[in-house]
KOLKOLVEX-633062 format. One record per residue: residue number from 1; residue in three letters; x, y, z of N, C-alpha, C in turn. Coordinates in steps of 0.05 Angstrom, whole numbers, plus 5000, padded with zeros to 4 digits. Layout:
+-----+------+--------+---------+------+---------+----------+-------+--------+---------+------+
: seq : type : n.east : n.north : n.up : ca.east : ca.north : ca.up : c.east : c.north : c.up :
+-----+------+--------+---------+------+---------+----------+-------+--------+---------+------+
: NUM :  ALA :      X :       Y :    Z :       X :        Y :     Z :      X :       Y :    Z :
...
+-----+------+--------+---------+------+---------+----------+-------+--------+---------+------+
***
This chain:
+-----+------+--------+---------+------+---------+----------+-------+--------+---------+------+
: seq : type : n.east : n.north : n.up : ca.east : ca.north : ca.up : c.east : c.north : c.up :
+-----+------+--------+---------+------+---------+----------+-------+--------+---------+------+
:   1 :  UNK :   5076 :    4626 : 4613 :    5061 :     4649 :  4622 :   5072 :    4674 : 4610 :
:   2 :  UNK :   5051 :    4688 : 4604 :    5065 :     4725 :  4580 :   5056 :    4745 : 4610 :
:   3 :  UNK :   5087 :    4753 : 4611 :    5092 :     4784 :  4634 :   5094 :    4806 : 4610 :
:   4 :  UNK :   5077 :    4825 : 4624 :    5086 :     4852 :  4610 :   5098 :    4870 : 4630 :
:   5 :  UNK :   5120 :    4859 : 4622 :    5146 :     4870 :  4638 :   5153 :    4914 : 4640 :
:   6 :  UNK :   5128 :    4923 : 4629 :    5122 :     4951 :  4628 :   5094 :    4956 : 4653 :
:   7 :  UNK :   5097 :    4940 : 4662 :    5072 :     4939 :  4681 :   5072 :    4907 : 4695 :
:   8 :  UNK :   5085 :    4903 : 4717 :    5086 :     4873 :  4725 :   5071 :    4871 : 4751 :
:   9 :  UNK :   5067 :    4902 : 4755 :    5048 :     4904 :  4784 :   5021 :    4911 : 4775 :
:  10 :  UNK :   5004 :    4912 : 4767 :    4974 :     4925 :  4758 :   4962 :    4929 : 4782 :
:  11 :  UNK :   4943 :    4936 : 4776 :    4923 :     4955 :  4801 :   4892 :    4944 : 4799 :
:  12 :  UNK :   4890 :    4940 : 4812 :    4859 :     4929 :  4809 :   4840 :    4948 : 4827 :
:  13 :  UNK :   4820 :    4951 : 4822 :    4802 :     4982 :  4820 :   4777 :    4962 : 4843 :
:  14 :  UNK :   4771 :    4981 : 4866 :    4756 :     4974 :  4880 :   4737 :    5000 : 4885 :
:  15 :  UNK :   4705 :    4986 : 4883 :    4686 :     5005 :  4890 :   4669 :    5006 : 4906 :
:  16 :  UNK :   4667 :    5041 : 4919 :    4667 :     5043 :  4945 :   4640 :    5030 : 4960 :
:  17 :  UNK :   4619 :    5028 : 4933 :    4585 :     5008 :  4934 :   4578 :    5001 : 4910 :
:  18 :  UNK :   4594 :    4984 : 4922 :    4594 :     4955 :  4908 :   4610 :    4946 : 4884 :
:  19 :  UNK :   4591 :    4954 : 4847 :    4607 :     4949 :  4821 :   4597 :    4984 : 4825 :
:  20 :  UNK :   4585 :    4995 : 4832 :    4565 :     5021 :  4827 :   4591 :    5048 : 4828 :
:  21 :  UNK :   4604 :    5053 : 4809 :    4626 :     5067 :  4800 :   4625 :    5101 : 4802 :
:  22 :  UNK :   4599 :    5099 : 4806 :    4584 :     5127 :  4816 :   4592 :    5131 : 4840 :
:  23 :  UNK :   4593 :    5125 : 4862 :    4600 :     5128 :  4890 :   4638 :    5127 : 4889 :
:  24 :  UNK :   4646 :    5129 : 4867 :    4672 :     5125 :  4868 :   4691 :    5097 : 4872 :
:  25 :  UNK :   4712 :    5101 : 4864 :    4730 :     5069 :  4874 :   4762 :    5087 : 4873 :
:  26 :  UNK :   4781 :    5052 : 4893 :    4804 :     5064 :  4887 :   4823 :    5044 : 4881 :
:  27 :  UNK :   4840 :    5046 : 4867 :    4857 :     5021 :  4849 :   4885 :    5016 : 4872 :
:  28 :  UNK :   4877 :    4997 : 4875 :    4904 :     4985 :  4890 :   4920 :    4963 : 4882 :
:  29 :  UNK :   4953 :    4964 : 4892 :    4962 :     4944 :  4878 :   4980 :    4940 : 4907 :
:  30 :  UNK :   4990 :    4911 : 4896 :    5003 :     4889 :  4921 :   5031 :    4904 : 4918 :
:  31 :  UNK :   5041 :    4903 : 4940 :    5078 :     4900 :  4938 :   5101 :    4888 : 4938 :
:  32 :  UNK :   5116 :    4890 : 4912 :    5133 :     4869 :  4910 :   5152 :    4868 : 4932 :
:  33 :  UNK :   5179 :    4848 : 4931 :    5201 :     4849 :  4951 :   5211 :    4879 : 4952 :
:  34 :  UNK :   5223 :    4883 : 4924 :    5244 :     4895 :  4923 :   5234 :    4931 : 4922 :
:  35 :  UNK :   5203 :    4938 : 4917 :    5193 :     4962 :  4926 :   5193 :    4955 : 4956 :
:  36 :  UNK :   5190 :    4932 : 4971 :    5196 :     4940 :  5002 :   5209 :    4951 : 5008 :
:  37 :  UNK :   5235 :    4931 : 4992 :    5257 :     4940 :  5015 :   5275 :    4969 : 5003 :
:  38 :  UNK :   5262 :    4979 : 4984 :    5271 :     5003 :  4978 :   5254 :    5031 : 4999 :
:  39 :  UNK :   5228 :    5020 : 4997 :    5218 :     5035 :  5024 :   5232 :    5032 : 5049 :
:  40 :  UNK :   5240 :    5011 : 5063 :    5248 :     5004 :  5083 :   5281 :    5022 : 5085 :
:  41 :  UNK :   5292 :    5013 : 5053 :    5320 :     5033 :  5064 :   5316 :    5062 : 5067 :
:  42 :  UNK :   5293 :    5071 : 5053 :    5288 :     5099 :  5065 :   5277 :    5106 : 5085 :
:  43 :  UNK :   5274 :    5087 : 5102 :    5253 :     5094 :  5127 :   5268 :    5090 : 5151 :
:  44 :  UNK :   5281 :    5067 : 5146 :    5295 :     5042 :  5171 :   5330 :    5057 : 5175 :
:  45 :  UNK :   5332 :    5059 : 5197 :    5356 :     5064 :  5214 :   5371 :    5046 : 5229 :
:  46 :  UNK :   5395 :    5024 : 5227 :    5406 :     5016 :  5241 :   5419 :    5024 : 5261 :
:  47 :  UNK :   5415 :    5021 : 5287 :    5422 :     5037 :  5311 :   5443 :    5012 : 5326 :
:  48 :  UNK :   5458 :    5025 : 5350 :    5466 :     4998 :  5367 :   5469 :    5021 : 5385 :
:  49 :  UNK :   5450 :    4995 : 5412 :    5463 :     5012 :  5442 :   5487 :    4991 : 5455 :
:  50 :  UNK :   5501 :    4999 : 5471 :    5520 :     4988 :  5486 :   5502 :    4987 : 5516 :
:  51 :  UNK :   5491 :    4967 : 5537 :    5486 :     4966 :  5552 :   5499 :    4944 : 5574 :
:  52 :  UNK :   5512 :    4950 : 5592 :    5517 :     4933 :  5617 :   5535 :    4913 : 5604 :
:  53 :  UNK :   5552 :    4919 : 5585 :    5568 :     4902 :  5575 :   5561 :    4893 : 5547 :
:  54 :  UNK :   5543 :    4891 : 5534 :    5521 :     4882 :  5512 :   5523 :    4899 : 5489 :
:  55 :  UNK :   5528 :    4897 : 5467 :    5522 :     4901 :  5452 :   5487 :    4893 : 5435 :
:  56 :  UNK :   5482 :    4922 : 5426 :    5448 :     4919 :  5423 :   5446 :    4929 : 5400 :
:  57 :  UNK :   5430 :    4912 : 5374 :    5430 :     4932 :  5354 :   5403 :    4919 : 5353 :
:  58 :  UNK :   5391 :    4948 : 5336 :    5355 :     4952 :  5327 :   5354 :    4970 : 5307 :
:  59 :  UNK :   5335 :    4961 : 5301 :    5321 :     4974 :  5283 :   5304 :    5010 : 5280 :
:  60 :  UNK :   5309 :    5025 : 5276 :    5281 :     5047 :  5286 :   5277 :    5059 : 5255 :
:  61 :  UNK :   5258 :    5058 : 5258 :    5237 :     5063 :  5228 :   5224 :    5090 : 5235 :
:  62 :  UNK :   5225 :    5104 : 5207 :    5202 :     5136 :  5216 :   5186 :    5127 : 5194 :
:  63 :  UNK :   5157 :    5118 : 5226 :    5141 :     5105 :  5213 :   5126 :    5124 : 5201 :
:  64 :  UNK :   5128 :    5148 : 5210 :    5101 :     5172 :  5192 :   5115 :    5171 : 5155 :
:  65 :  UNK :   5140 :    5176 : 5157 :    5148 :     5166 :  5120 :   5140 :    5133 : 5106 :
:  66 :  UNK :   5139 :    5113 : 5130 :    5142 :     5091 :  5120 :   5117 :    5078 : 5106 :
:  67 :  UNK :   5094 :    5098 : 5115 :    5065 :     5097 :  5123 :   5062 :    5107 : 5093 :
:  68 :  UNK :   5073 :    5134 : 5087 :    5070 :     5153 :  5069 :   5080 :    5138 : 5039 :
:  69 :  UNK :   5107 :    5132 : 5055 :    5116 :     5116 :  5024 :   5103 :    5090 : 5016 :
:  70 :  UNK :   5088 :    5074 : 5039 :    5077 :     5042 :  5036 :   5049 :    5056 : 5013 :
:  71 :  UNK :   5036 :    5071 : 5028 :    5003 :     5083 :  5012 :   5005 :    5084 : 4993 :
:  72 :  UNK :   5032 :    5106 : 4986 :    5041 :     5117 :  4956 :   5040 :    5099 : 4947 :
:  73 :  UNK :   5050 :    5087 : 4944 :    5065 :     5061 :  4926 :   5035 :    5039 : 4918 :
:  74 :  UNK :   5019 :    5041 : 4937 :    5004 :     5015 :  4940 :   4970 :    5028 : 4929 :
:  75 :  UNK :   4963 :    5051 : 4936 :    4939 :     5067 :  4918 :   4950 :    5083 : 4895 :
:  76 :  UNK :   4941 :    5072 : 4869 :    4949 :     5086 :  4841 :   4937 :    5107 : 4839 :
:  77 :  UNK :   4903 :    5101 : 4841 :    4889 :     5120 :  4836 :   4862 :    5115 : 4839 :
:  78 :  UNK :   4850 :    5139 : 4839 :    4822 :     5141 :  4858 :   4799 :    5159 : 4849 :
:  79 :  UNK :   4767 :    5145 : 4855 :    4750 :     5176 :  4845 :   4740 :    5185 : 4862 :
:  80 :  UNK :   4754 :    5201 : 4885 :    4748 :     5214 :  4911 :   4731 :    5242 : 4909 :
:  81 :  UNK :   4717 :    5255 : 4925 :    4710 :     5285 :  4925 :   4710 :    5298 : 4950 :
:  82 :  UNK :   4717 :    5319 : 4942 :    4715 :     5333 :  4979 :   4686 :    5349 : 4968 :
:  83 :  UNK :   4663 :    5349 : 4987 :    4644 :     5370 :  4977 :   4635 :    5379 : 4943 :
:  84 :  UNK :   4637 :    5346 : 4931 :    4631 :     5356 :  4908 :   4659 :    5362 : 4884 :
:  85 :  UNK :   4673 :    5371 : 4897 :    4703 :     5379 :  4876 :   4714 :    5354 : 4882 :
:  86 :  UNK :   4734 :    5348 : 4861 :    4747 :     5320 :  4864 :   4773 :    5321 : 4875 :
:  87 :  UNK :   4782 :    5308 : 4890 :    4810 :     5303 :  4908 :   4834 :    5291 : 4886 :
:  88 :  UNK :   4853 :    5299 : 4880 :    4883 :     5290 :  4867 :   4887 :    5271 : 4879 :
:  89 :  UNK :   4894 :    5241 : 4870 :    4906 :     5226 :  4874 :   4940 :    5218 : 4878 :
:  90 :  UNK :   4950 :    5239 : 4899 :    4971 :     5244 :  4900 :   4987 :    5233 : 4936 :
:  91 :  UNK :   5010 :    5236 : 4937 :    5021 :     5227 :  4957 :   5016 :    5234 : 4989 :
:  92 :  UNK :   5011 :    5263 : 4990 :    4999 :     5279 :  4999 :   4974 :    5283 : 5013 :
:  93 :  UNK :   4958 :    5272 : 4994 :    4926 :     5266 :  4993 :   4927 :    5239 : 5007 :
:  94 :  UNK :   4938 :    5222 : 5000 :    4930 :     5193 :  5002 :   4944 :    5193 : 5040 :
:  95 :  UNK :   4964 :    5203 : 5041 :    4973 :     5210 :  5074 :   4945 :    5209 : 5089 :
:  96 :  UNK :   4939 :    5242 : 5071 :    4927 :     5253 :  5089 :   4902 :    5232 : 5105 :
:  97 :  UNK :   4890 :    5224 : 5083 :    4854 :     5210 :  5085 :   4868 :    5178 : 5093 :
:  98 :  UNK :   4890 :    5165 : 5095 :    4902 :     5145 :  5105 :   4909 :    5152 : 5138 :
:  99 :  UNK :   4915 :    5174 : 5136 :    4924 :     5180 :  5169 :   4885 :    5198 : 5187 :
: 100 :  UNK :   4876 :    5200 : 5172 :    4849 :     5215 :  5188 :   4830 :    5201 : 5172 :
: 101 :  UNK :   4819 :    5192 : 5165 :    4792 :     5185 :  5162 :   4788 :    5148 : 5172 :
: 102 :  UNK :   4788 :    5141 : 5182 :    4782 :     5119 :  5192 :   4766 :    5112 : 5175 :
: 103 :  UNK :   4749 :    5111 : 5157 :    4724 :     5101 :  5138 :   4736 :    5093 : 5119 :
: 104 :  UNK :   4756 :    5110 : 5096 :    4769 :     5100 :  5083 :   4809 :    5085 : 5082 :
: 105 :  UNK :   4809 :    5092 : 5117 :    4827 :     5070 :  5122 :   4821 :    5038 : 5126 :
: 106 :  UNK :   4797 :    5041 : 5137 :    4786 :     5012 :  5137 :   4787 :    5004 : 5113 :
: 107 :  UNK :   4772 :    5014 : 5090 :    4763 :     5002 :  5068 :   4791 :    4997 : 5053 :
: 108 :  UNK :   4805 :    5015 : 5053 :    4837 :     5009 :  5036 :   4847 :    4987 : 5050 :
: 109 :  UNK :   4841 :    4983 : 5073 :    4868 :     4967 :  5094 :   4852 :    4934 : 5075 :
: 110 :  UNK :   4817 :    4941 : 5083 :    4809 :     4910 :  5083 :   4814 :    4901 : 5051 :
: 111 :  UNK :   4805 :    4927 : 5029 :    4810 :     4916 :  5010 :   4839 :    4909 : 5001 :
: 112 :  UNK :   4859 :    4912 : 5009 :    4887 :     4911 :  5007 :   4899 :    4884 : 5002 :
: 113 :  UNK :   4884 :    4878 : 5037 :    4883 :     4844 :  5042 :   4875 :    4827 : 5021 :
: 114 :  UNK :   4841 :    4834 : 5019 :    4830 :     4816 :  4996 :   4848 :    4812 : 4976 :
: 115 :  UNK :   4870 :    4831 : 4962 :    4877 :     4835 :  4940 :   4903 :    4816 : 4943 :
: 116 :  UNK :   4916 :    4821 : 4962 :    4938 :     4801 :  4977 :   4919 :    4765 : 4969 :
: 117 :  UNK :   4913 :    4767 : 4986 :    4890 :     4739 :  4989 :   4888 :    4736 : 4960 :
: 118 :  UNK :   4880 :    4738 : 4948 :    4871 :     4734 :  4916 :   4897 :    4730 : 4905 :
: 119 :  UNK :   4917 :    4755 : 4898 :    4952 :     4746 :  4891 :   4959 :    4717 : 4905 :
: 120 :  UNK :   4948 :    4713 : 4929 :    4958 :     4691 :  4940 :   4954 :    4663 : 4924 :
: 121 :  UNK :   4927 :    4658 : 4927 :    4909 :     4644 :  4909 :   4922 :    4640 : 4883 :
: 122 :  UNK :   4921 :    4656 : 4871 :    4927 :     4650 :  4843 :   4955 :    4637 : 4846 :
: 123 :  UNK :   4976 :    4659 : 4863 :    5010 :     4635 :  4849 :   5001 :    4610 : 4860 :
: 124 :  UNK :   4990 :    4596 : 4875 :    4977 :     4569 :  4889 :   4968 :    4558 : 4868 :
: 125 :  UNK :   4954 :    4564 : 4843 :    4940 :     4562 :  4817 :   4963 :    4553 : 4799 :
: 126 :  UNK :   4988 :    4570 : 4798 :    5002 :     4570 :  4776 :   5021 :    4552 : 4791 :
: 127 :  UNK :   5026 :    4545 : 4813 :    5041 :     4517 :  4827 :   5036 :    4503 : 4822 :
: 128 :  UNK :   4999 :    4498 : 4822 :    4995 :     4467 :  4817 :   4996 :    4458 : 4789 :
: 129 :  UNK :   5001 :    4474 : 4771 :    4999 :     4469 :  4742 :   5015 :    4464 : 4736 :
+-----+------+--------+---------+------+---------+----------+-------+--------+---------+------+
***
């Protein structure tokens, strides 16, 4: 199998109706381990309480960064418009319409999956071979 090890994550481009590129699309890609857990060390806080004798340790995550860094990482890029002018495909942006618009949280969340699902599929492909 040929990796192009300058690009090992690609993005695959989803549109918003249908193939119809006119209504816009937005390119999403899966996430590896090791972009997790580099989000995760920037997000994730090891804590410990002492209770009633007990030692307690947890986890606490600031999930508003974790949210911010997961989107970033996972929408490349997009042909959005506010009113006609076009929206930046930036970290910022992608927050924003990820944390308030419910229309295109749905659609990112479901197409995300699909894209998961399909990555899935395929290493299942290159197992059985």
């Amino acid at each position: 199998m040929d990796f192009d090890f300058d690009n090992l994550n690609n993005s695959t481009k989803f549109f918003f109706n249908g193939e119809d590129d006119e209504d816009g699309f937005v390119c999403l890609r899966a996430v590896p381990p090791d972009e997790m857990k580099r989000i995760n060390k920037k997000t994730d806080k090891k804590k410990t309480e002492f209770k009633r004798g007990g030692r307690y340790e947890y986890t606490d995550r600031n999930e508003k960064l974790w949210n911010q860094l997961f989107w970033d990482y996972v929408i490349t890029d997009w042909d959005i418009t506010n009113k006609g002018v076009p929206v930046e495909c930036n970290a910022e942006n992608k927050a924003f319409l990820m944390g308030n618009s419910v229309k295109f949280m749905n659609f990112v969340t479901e197409k995300f999956e699909e894209l998961t699902e399909l990555d899935k599929i395929a290493e299942e492909e290159i197992e059985k071979n």
